[in-house]
C-alpha positions in Angstrom: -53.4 -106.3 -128.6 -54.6 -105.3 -132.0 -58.3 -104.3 -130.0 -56.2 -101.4 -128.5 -54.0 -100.7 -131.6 -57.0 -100.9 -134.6 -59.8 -99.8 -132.6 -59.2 -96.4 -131.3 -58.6 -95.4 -134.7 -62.5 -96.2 -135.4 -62.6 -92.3 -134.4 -61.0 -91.6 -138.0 -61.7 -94.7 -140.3 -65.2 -95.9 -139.2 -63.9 -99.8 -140.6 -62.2 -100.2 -137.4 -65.7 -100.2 -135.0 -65.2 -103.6 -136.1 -62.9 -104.5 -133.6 -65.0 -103.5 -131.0 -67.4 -106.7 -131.3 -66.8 -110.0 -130.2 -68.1 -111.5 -133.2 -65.5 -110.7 -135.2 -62.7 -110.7 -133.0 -63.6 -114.4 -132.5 -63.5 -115.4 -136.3 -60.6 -113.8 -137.0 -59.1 -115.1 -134.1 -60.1 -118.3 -134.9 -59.1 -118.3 -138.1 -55.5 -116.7 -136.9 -55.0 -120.1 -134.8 -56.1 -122.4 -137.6 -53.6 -120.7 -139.8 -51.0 -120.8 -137.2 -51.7 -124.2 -136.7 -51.6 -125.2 -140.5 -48.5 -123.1 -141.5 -45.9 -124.3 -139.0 -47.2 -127.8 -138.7 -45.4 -129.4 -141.3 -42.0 -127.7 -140.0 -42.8 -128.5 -136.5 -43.1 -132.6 -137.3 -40.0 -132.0 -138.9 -38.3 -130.4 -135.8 -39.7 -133.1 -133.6 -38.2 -135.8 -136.1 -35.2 -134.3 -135.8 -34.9 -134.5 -132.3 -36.2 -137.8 -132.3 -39.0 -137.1 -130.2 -41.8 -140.1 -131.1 -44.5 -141.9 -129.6 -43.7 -143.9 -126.6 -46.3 -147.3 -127.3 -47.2 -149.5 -123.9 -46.6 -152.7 -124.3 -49.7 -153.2 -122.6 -51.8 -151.7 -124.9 -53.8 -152.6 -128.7 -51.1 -154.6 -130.6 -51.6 -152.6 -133.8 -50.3 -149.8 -131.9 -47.1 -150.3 -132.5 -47.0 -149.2 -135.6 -47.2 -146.2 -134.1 -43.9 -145.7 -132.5 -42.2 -143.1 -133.3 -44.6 -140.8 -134.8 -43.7 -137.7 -133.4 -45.5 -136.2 -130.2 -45.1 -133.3 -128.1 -46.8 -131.2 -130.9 -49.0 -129.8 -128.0 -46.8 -127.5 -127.9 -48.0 -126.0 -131.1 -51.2 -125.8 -130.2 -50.6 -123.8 -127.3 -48.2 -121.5 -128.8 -51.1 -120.8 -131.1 -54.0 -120.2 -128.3 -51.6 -117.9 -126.6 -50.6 -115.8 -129.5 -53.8 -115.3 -131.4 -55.5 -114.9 -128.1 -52.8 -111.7 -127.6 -54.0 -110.3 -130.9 -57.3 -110.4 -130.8 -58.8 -110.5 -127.1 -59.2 -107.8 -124.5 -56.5 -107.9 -122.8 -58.0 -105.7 -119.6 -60.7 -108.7 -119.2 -59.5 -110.3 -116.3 -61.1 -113.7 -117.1 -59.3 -113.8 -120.3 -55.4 -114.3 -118.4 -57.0 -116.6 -115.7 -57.6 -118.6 -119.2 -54.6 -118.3 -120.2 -52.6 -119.0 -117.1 -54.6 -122.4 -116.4 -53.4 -122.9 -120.0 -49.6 -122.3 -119.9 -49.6 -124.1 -116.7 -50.7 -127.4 -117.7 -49.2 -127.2 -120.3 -45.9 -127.1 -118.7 -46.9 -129.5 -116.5 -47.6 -131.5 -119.7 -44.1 -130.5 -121.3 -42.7 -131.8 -118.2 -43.9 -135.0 -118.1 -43.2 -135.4 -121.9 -40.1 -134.5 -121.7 -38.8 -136.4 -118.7 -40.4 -139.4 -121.0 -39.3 -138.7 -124.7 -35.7 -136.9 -124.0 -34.6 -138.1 -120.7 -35.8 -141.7 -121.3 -37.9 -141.7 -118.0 -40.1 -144.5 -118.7 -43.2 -142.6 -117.4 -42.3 -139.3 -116.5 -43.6 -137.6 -113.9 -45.3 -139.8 -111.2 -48.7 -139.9 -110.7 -48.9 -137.8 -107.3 -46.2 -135.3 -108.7 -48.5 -134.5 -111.8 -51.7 -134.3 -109.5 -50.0 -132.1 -107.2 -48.6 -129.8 -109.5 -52.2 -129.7 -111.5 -54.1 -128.9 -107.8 -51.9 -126.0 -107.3 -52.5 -124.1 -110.8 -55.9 -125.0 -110.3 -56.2 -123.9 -106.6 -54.6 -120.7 -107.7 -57.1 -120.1 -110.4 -60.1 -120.9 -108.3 -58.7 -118.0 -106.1 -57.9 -115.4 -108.8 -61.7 -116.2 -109.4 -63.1 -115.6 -105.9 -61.3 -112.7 -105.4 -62.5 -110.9 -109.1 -65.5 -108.2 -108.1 -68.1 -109.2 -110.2 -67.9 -113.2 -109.6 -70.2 -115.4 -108.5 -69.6 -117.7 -106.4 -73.4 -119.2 -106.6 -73.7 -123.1 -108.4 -76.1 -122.9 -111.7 -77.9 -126.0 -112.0 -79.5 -127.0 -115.4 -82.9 -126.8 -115.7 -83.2 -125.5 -112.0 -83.7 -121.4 -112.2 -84.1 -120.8 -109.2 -81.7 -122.7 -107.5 -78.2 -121.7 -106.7 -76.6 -122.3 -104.3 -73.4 -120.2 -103.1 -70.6 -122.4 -102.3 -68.8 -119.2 -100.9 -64.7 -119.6 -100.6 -65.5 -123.5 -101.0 -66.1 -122.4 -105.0 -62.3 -122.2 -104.6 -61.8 -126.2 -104.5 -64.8 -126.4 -106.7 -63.3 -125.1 -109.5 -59.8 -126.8 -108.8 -61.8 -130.0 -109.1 -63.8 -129.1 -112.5 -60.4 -127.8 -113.9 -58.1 -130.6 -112.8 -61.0 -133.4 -113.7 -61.8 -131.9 -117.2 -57.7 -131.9 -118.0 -57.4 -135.4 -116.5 -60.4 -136.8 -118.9 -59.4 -135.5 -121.7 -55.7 -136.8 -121.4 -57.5 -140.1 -120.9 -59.6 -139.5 -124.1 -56.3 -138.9 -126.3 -55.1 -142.7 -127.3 -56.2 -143.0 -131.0 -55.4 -140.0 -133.9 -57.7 -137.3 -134.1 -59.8 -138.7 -131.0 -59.2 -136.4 -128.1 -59.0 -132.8 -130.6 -62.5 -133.4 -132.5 -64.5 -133.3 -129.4 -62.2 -130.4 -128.4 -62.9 -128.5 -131.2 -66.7 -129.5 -130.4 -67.3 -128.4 -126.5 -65.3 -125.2 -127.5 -67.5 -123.7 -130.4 -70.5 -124.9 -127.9 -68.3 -122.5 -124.6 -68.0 -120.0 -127.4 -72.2 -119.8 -127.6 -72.2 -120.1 -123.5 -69.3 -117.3 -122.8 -71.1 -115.0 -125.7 -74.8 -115.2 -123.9 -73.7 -115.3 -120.5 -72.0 -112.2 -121.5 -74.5 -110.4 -123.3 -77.2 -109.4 -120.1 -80.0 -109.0 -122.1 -79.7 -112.1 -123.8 -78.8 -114.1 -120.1 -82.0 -112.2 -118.5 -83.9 -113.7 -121.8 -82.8 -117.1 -121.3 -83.4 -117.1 -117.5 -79.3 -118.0 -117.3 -76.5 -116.0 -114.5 -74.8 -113.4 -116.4 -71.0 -112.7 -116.3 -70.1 -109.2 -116.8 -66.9 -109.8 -119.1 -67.7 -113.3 -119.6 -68.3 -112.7 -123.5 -64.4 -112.2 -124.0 -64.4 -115.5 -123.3 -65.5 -116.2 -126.6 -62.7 -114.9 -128.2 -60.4 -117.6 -126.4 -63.2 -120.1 -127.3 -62.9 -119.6 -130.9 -59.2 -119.8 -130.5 -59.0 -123.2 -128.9 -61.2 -124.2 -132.1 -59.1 -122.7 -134.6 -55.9 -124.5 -133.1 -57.5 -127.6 -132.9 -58.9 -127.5 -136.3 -55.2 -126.7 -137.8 -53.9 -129.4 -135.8 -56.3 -131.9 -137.0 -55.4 -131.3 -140.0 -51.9 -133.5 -139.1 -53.6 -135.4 -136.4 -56.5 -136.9 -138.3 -56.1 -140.7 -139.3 -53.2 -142.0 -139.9 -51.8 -139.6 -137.8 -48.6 -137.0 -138.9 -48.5 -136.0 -135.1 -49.7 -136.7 -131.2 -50.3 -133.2 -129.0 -48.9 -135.4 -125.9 -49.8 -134.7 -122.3 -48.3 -130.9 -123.5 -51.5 -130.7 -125.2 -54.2 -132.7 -124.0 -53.5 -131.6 -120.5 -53.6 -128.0 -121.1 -56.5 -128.2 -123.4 -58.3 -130.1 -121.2 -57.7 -127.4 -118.6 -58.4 -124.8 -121.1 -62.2 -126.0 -121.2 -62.7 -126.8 -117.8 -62.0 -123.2 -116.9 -64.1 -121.9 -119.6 -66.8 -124.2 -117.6 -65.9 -121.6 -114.6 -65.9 -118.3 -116.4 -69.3 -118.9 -117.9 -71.0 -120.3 -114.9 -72.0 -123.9 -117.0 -69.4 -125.9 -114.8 -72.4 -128.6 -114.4 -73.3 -129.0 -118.1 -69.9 -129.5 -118.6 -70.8 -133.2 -117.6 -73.6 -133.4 -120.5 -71.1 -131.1 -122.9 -68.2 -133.2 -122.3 -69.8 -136.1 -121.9 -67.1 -138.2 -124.1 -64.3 -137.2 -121.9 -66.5 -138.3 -119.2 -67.2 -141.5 -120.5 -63.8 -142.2 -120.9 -62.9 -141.4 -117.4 -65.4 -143.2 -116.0 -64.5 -146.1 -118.0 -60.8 -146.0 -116.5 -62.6 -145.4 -112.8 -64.8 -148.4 -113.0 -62.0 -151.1 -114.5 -59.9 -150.2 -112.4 -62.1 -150.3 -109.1 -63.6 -153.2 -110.5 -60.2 -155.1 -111.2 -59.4 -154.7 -107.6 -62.8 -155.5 -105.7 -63.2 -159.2 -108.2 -59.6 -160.0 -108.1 -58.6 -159.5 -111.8 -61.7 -159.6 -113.6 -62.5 -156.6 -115.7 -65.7 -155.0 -116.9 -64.1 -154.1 -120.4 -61.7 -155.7 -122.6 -59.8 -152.5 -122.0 -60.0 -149.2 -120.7 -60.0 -146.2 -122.0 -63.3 -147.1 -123.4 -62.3 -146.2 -127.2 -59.8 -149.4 -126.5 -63.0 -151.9 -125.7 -64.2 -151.0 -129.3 -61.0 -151.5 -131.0 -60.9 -155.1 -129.1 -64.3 -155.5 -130.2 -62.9 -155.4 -134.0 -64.2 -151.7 -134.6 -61.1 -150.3 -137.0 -59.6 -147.0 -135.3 -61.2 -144.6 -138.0 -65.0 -145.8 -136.9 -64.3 -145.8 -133.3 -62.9 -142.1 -133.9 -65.9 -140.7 -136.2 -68.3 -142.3 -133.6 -67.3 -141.2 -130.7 -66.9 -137.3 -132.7 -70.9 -138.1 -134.0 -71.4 -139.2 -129.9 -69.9 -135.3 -128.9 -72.2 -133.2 -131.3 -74.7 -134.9 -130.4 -74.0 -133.9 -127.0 -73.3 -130.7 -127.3 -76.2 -129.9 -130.0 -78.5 -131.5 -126.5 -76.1 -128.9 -123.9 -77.1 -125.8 -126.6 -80.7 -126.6 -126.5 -80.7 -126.8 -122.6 -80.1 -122.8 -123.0 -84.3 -122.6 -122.8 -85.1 -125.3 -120.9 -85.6 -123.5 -117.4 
């Protein structure tokens, strides 16, 4: 919004060229979410006390949990307002790629409101069912995959790491391709958020590394340089990317141990969405398994217990799953399992950034 307000005045006051790069667009808008974020936070928790909407604990899970319930939760819904408005402000809002973002966005995340909601408010002990949720998830994905195909300059061609020269075009089956990147990315990193400040640093991590990806897939003389497909439009991606940062970082900033606030499935569904179509827009859908690597982990880990479980008859392969609960069972306390697994995702991502060269 403010790109096609601010910048055609560059004409008369040359300050406003500014707006034209991506560069700053993204800091600003990045620092527009953080302050977003940060200011309404603390009325936000209120709001949610008020309404008595708090953390529901499983009685199956870590016994000093319980402490927990009540904190309030749902405060994904902050974090989305905040993606969609500063990404409004400062993005191009004729880049197509940037409102496929955002739909996948708002989608899950109403899908995540709506399974909060049913839980928290109308007392449904787990909300939406498991198939309802996966359903609902498929279709906004389905739909995004085919907003995708269907842009001009898309390709539909598979970039494998370290591999230059091969790609190989899935055609219309990149449709259900991308369903499955953005539906499996939302679903890990829903499984990633159980302890405070867990699921949100590695956010903050794999999007600052999908803001370097978007901006040099975009740029073509950079992506001819580093032997990587470019995107035309892709760089406005980074915009979005340094949005998702900015809103996490202000929501950390109540989410961080001992946690003032849980985003919910509003939040870690939609974020988790969020990223997996940035995957999609900037053609690094494969890396996303090295860049995300902690989500995966933490899928995996739920995959293998419970296939595991039911193949031995009861017997598991960790104390419990997610995997960040086998640590705290181990007699890790919650702030070290959290820092780790945060020190586990740069390192990830510092390895995803230096695969850029490796061709």
């Amino acid at each position: 919004m403010l790109y096609y307000l601010l910048y055609p005045l560059h004409t008369t006051f040359s300050f406003f060229n500014v707006f034209r790069y991506i560069t700053f667009r993204t800091i600003y808008a990045c620092l527009t979410a953080f302050l977003i974020c940060f200011l309404l936070g603390p009325w936000v928790i209120r709001k949610l006390r008020d309404l008595q909407i708090g953390q529901y604990i499983q009685e199956d899970g870590p016994e000093h949990h319980h402490i927990k319930a009540g904190t309030p939760t749902m405060g994904g819904t902050l974090i989305v307002f905040a993606v969609v408005l500063s990404t409004l402000l400062w993005a191009n809002l004729g880049n197509p790629y940037i409102w496929i973002i955002l739909l996948v966005t708002v989608s899950f995340g109403l899908i995540g409101f709506a399974d909060d909601y049913l839980m928290l408010i109308k007392k449904r002990n787990m909300g939406l069912s498991a198939r309802q949720k996966f359903l609902l998830q498929l279709v906004a994905a389905l739909l995004a995959g085919t907003l995708f195909y269907c842009c001009a300059d898309f390709d539909t061609r598979l970039a494998l790491p370290f591999f230059k020269n091969i790609t190989p075009d899935l055609g219309w089956g990149y449709i259900f391709f991308a369903a499955l990147v953005i539906v499996g990315t939302s679903n890990a990193v829903n499984l990633t958020d159980g302890l405070d400040g867990l699921a949100i640093g590695p956010v903050i991590v794999v999007s600052v590394t999908y803001m370097i990806f978007a901006y040099v897939t975009g740029h073509v003389k950079i992506a001819d340089y580093l032997q990587i497909s470019y995107v035309a439009g892709s760089g406005e991606a980074s915009v979005f990317c340094g949005v998702l940062a900015g809103a996490g970082l202000g929501f950390l900033w109540f989410n961080a141990y001992p946690a003032q606030i849980f985003m919910g499935d509003v939040g870690s569904l939609s974020l988790g969405a969020a990223i997996g179509t940035l995957a999609v827009v900037t053609k690094q859908e494969i890396m996303l398994i090295l860049v995300g690597g902690l989500f995966v982990m933490e899928a995996l880990s739920v995959i293998f217990q419970v296939g595991f479980f039911k193949i031995s008859k009861g017997r598991r392969i960790f104390r419990m799953a997610p995997l960040h609960h086998h640590f705290e069972l181990k007699g890790w306390p919650e702030p070290k399992v959290i820092v780790r697994f945060w020190i586990i995702s740069i390192a990830l991502a510092l390895l995803s950034i230096s695969t850029l060269k490796l061709r």
